[in-house]
mmCIF entry with sequence, helices, sheets and N, C-alpha, C, O atoms, coordinates in Angstrom:
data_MODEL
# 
_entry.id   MODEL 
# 
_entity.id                         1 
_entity.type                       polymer 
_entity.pdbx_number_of_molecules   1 
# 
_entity_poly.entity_id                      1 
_entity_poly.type                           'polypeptide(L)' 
_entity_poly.nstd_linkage                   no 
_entity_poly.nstd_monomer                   no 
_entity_poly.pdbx_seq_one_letter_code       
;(UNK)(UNK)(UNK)(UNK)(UNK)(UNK)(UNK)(UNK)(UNK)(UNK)(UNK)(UNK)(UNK)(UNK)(UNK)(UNK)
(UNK)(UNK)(UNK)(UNK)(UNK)(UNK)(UNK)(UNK)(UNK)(UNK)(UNK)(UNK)(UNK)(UNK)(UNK)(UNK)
(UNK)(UNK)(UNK)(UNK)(UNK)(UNK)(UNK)(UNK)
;
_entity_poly.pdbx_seq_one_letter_code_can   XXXXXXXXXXXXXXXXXXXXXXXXXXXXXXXXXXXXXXXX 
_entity_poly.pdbx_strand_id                 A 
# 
loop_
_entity_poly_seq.entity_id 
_entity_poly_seq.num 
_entity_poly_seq.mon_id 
_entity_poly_seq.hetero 
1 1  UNK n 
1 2  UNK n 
1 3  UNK n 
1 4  UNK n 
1 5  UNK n 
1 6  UNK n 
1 7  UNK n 
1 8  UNK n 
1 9  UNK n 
1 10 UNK n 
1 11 UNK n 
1 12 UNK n 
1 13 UNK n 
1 14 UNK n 
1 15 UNK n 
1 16 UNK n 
1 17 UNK n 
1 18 UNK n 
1 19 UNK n 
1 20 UNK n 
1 21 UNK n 
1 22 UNK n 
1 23 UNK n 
1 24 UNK n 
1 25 UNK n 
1 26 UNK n 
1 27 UNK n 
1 28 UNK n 
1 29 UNK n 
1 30 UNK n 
1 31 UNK n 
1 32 UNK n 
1 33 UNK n 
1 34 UNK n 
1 35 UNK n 
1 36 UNK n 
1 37 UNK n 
1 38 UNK n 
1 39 UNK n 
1 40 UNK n 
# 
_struct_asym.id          A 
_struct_asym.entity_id   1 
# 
loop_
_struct_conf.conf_type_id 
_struct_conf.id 
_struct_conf.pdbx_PDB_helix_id 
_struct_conf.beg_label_comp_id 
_struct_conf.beg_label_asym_id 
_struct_conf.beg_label_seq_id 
_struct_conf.pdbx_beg_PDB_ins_code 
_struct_conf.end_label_comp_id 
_struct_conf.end_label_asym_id 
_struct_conf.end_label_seq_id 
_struct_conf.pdbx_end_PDB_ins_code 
_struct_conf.beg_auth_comp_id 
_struct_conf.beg_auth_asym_id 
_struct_conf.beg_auth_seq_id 
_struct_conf.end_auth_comp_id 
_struct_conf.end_auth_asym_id 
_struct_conf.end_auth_seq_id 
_struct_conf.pdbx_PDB_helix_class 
_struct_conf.details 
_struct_conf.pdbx_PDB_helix_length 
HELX_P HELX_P1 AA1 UNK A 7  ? UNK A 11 ? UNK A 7  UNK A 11 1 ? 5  
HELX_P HELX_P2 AA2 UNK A 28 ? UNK A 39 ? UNK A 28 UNK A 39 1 ? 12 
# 
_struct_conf_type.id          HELX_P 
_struct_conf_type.criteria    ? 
_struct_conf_type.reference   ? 
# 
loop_
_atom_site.group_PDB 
_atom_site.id 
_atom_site.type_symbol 
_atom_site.label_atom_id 
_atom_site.label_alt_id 
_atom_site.label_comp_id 
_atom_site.label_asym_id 
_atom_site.label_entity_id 
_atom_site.label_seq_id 
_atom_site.pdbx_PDB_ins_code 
_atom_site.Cartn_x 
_atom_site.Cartn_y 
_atom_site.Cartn_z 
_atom_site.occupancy 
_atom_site.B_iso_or_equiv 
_atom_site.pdbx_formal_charge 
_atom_site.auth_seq_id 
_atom_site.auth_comp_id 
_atom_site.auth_asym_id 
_atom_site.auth_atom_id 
_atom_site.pdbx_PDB_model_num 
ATOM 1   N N  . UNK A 1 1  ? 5.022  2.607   0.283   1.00 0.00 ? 1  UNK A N  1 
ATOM 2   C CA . UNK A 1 1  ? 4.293  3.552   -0.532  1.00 0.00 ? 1  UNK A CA 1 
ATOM 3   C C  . UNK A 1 1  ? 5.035  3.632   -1.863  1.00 0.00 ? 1  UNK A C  1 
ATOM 4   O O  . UNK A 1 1  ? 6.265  3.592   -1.867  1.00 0.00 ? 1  UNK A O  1 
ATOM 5   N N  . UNK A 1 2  ? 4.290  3.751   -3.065  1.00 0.00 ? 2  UNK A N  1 
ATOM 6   C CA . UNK A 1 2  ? 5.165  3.816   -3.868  1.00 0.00 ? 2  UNK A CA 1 
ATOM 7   C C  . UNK A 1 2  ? 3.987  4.549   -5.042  1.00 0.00 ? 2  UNK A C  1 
ATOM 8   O O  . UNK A 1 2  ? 2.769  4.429   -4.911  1.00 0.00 ? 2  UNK A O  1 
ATOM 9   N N  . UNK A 1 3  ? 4.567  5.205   -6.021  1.00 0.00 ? 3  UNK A N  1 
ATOM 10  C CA . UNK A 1 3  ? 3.717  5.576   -6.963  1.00 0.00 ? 3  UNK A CA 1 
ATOM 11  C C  . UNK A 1 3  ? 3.494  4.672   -8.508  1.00 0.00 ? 3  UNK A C  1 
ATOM 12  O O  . UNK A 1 3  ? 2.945  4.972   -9.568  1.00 0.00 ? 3  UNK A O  1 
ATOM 13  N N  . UNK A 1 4  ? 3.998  3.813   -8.170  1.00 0.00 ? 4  UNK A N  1 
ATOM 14  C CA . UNK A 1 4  ? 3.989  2.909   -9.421  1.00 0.00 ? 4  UNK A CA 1 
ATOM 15  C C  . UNK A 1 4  ? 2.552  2.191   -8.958  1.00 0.00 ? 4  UNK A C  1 
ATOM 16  O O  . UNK A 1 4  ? 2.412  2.246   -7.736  1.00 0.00 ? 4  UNK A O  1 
ATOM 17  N N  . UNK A 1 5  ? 1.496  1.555   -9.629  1.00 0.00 ? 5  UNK A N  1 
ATOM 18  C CA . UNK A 1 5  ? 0.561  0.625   -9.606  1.00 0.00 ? 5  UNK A CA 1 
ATOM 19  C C  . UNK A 1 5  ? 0.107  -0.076  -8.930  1.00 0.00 ? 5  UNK A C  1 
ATOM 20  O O  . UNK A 1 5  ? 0.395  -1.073  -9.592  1.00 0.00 ? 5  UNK A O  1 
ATOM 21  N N  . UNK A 1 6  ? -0.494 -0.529  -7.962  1.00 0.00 ? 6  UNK A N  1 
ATOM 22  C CA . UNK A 1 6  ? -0.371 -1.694  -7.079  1.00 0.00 ? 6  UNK A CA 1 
ATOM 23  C C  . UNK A 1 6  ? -0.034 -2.979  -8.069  1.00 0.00 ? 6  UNK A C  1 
ATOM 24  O O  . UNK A 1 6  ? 0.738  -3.904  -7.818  1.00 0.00 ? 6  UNK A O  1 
ATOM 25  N N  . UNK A 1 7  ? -0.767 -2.794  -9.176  1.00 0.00 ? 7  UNK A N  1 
ATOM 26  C CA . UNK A 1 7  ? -0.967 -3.947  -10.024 1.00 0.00 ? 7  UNK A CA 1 
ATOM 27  C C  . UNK A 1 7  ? 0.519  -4.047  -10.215 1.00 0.00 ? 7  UNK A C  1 
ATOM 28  O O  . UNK A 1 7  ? 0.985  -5.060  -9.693  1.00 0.00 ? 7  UNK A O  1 
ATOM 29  N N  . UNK A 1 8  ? 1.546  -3.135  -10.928 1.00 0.00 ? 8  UNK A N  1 
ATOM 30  C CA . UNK A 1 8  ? 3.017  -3.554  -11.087 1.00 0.00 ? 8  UNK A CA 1 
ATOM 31  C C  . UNK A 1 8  ? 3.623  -4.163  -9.913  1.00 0.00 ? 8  UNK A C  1 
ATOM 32  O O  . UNK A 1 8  ? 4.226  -5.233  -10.006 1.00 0.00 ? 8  UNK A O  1 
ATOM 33  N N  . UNK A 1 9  ? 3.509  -3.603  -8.924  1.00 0.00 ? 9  UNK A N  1 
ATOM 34  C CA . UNK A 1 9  ? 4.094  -4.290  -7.864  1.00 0.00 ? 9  UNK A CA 1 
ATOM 35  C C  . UNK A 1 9  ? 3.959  -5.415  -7.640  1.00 0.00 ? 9  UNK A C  1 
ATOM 36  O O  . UNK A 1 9  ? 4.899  -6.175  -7.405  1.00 0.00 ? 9  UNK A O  1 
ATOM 37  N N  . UNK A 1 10 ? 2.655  -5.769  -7.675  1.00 0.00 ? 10 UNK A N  1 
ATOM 38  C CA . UNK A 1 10 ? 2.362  -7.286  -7.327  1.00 0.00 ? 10 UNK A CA 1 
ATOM 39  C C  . UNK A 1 10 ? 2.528  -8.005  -8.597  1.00 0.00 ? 10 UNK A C  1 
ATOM 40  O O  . UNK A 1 10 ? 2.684  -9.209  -8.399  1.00 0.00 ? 10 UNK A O  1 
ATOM 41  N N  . UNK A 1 11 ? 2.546  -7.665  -9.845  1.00 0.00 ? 11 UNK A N  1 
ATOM 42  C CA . UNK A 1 11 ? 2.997  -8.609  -10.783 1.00 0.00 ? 11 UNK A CA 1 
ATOM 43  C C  . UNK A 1 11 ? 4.469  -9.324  -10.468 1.00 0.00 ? 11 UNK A C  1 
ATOM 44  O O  . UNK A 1 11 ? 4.770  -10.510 -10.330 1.00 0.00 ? 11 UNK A O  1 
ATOM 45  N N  . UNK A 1 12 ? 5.598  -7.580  -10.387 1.00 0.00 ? 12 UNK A N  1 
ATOM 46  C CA . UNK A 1 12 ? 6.723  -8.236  -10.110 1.00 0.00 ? 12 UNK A CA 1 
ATOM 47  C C  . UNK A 1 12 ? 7.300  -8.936  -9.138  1.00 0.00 ? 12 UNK A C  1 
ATOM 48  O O  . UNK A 1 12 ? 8.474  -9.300  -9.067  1.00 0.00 ? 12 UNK A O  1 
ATOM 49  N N  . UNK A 1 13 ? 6.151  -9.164  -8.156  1.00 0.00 ? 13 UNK A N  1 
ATOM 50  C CA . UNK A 1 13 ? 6.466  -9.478  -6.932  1.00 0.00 ? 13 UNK A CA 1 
ATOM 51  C C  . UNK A 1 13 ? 7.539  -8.796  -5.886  1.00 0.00 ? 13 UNK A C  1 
ATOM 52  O O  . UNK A 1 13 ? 8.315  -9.449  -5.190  1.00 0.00 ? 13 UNK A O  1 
ATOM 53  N N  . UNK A 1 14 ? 7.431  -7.271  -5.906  1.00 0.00 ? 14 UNK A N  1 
ATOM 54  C CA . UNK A 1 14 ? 8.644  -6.463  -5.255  1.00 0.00 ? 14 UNK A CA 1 
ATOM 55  C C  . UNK A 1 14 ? 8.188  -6.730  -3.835  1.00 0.00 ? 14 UNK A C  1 
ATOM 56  O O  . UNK A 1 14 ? 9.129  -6.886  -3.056  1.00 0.00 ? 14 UNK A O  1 
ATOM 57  N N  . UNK A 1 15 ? 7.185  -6.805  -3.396  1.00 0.00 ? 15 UNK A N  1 
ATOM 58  C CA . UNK A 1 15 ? 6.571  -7.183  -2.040  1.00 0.00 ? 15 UNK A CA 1 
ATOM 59  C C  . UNK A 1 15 ? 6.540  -8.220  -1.674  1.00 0.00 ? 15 UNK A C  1 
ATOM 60  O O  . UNK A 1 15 ? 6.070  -9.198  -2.255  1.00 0.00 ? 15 UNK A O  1 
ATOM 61  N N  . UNK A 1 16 ? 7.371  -8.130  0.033   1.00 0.00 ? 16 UNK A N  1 
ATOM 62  C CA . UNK A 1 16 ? 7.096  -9.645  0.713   1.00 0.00 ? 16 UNK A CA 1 
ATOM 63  C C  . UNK A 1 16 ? 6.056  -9.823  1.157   1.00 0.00 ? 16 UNK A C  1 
ATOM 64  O O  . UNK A 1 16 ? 5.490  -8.735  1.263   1.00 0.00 ? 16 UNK A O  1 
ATOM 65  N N  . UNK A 1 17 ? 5.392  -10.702 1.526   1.00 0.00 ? 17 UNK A N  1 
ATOM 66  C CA . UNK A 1 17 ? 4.404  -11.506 2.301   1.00 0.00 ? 17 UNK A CA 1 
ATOM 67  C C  . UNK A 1 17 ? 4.491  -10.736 3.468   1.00 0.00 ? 17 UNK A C  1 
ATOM 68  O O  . UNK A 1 17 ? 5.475  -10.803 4.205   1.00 0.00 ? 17 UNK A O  1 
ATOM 69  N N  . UNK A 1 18 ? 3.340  -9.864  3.731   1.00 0.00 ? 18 UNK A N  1 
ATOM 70  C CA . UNK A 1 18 ? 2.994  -9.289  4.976   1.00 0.00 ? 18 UNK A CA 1 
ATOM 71  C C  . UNK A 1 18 ? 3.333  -7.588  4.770   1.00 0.00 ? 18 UNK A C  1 
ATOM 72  O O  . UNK A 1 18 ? 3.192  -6.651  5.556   1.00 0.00 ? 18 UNK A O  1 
ATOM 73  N N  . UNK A 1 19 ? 3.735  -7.631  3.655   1.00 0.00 ? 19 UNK A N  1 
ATOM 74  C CA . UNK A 1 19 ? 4.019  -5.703  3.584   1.00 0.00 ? 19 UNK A CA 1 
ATOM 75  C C  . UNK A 1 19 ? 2.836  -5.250  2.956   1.00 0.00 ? 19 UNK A C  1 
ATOM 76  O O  . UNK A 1 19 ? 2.183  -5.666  1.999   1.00 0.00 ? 19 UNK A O  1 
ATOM 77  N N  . UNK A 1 20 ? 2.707  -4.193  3.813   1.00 0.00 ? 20 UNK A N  1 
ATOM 78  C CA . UNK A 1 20 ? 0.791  -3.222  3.701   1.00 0.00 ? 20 UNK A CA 1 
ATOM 79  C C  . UNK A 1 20 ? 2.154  -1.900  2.473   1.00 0.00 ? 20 UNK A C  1 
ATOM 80  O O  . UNK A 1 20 ? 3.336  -1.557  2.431   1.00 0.00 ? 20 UNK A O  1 
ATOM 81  N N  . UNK A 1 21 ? 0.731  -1.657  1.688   1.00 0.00 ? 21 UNK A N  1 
ATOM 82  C CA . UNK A 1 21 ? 1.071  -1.595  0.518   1.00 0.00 ? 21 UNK A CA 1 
ATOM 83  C C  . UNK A 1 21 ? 0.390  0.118   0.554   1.00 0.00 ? 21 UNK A C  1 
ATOM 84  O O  . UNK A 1 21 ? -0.555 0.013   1.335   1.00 0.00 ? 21 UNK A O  1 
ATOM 85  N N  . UNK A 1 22 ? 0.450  1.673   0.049   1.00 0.00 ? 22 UNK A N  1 
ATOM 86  C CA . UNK A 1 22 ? -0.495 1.984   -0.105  1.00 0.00 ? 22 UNK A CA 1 
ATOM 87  C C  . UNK A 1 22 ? -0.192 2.969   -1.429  1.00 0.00 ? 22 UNK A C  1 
ATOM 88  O O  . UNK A 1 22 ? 0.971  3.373   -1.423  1.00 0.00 ? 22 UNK A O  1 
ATOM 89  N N  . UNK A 1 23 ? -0.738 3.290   -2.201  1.00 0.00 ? 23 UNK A N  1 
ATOM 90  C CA . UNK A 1 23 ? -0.544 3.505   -3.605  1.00 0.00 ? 23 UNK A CA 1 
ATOM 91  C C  . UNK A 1 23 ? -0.670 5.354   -3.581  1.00 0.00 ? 23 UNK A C  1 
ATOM 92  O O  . UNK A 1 23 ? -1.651 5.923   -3.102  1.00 0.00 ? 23 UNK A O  1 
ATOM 93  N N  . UNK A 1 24 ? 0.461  6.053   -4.162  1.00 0.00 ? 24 UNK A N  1 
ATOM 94  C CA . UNK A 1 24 ? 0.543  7.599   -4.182  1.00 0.00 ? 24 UNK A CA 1 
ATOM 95  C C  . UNK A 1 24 ? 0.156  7.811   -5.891  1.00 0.00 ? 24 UNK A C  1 
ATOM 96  O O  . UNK A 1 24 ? 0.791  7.440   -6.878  1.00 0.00 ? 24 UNK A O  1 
ATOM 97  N N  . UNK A 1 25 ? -1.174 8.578   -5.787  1.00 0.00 ? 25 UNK A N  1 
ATOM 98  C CA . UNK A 1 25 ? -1.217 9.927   -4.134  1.00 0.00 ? 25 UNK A CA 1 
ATOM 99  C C  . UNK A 1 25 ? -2.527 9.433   -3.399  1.00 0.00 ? 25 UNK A C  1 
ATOM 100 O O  . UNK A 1 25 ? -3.434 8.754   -3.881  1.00 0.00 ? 25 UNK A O  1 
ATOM 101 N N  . UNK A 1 26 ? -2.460 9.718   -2.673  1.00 0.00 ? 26 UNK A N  1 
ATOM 102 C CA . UNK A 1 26 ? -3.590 9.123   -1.305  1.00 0.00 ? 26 UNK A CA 1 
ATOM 103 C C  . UNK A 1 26 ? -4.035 9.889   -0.793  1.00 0.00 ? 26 UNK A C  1 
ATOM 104 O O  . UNK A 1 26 ? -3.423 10.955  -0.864  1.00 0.00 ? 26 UNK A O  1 
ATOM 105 N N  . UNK A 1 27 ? -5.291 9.887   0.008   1.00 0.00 ? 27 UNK A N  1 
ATOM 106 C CA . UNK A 1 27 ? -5.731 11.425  0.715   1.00 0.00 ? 27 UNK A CA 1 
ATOM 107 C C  . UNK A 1 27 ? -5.548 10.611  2.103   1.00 0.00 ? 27 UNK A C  1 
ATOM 108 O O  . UNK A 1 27 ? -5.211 9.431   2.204   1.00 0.00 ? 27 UNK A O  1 
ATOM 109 N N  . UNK A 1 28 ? -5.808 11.389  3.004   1.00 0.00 ? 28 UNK A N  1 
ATOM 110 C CA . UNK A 1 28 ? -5.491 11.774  4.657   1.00 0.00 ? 28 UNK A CA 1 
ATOM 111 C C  . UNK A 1 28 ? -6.777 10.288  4.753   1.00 0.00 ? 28 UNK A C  1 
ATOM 112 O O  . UNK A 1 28 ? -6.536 9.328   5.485   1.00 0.00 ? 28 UNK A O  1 
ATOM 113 N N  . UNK A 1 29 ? -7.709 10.341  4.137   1.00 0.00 ? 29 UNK A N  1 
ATOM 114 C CA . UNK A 1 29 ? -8.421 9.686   4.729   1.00 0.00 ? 29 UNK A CA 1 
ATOM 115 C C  . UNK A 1 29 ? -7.734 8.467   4.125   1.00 0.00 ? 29 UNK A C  1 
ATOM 116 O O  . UNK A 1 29 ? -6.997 7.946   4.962   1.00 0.00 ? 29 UNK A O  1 
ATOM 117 N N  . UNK A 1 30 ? -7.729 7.901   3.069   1.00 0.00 ? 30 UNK A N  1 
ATOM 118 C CA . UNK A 1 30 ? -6.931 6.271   2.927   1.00 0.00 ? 30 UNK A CA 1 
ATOM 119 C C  . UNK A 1 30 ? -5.629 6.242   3.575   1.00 0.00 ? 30 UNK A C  1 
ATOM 120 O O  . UNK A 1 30 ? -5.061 5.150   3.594   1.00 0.00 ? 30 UNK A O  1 
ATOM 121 N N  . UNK A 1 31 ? -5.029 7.277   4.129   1.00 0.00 ? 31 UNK A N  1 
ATOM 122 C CA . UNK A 1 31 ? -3.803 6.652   4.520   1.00 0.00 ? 31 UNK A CA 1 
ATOM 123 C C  . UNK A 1 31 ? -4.218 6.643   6.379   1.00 0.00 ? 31 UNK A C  1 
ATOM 124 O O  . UNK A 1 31 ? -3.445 6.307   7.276   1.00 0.00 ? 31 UNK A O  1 
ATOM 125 N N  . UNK A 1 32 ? -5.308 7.004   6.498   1.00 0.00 ? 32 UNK A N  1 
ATOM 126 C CA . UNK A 1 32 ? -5.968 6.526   7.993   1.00 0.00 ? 32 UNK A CA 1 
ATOM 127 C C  . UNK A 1 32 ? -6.144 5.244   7.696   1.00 0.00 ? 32 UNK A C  1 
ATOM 128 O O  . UNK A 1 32 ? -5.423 4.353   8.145   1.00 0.00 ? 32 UNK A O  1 
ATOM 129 N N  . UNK A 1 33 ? -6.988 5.082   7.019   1.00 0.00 ? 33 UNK A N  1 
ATOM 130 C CA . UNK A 1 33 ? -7.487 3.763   7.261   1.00 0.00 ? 33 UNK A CA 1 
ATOM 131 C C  . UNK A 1 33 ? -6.589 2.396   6.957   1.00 0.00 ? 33 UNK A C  1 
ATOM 132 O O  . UNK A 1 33 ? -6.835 1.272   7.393   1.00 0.00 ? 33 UNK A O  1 
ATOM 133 N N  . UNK A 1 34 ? -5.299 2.850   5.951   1.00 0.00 ? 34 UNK A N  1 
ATOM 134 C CA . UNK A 1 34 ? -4.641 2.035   6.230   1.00 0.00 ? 34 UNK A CA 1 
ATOM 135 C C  . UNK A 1 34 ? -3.438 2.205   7.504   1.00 0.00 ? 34 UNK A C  1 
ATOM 136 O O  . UNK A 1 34 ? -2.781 1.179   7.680   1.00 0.00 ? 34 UNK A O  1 
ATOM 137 N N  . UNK A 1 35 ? -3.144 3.192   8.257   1.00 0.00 ? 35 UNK A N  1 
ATOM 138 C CA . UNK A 1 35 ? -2.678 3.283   9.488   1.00 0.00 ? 35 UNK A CA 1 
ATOM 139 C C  . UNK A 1 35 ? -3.760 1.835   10.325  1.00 0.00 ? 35 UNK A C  1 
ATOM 140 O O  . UNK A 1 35 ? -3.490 0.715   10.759  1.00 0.00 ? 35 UNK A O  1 
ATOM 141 N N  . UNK A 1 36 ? -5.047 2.683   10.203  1.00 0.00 ? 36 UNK A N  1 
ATOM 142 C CA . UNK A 1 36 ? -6.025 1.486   11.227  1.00 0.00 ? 36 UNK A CA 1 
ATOM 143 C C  . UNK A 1 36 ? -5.683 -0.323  11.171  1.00 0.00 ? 36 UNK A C  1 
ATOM 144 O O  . UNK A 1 36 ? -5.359 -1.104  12.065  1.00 0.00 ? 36 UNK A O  1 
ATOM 145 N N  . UNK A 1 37 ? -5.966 -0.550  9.465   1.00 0.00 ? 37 UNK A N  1 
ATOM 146 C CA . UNK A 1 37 ? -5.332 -1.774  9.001   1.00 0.00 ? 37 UNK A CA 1 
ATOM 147 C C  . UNK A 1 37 ? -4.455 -2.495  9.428   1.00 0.00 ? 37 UNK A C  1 
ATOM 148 O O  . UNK A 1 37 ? -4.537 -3.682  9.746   1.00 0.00 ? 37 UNK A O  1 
ATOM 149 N N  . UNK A 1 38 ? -3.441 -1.705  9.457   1.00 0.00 ? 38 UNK A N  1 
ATOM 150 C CA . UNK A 1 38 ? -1.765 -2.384  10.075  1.00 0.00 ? 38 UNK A CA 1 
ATOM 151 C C  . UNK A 1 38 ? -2.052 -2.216  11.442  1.00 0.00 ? 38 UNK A C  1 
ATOM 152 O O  . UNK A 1 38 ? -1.559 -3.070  12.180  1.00 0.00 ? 38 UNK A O  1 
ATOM 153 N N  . UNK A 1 39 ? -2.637 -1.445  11.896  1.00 0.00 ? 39 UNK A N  1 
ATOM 154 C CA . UNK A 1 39 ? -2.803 -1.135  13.794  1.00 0.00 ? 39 UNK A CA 1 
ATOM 155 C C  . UNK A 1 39 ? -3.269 -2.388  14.006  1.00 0.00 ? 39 UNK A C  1 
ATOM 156 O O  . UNK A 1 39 ? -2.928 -2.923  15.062  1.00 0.00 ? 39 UNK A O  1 
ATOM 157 N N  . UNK A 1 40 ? -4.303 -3.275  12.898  1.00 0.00 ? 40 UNK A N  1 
ATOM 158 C CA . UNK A 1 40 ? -5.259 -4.526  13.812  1.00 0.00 ? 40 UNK A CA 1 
ATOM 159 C C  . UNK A 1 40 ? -4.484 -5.711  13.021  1.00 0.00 ? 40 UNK A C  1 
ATOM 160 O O  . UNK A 1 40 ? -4.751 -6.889  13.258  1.00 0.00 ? 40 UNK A O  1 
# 
């Protein structure tokens, strides 16, 4: 989780291959559905 951009992140490439990503601030419901995401 991070509050910087998705877009910065993935420019600088701070993320490995396979890390679920989710961008603050988030409501209850996107951070379900990315719980669900990583669950499958």
């Amino acid at each position: 989780m991070s509050g910087y951009t998705a877009n910065a992140i993935a420019h600088h490439e701070v993320l490995d291959k396979g890390v679920h990503f989710i961008q603050k601030p988030f409501s209850m419901g996107d951070l379900g559905k990315k719980i669900r995401e990583v669950m499958e």
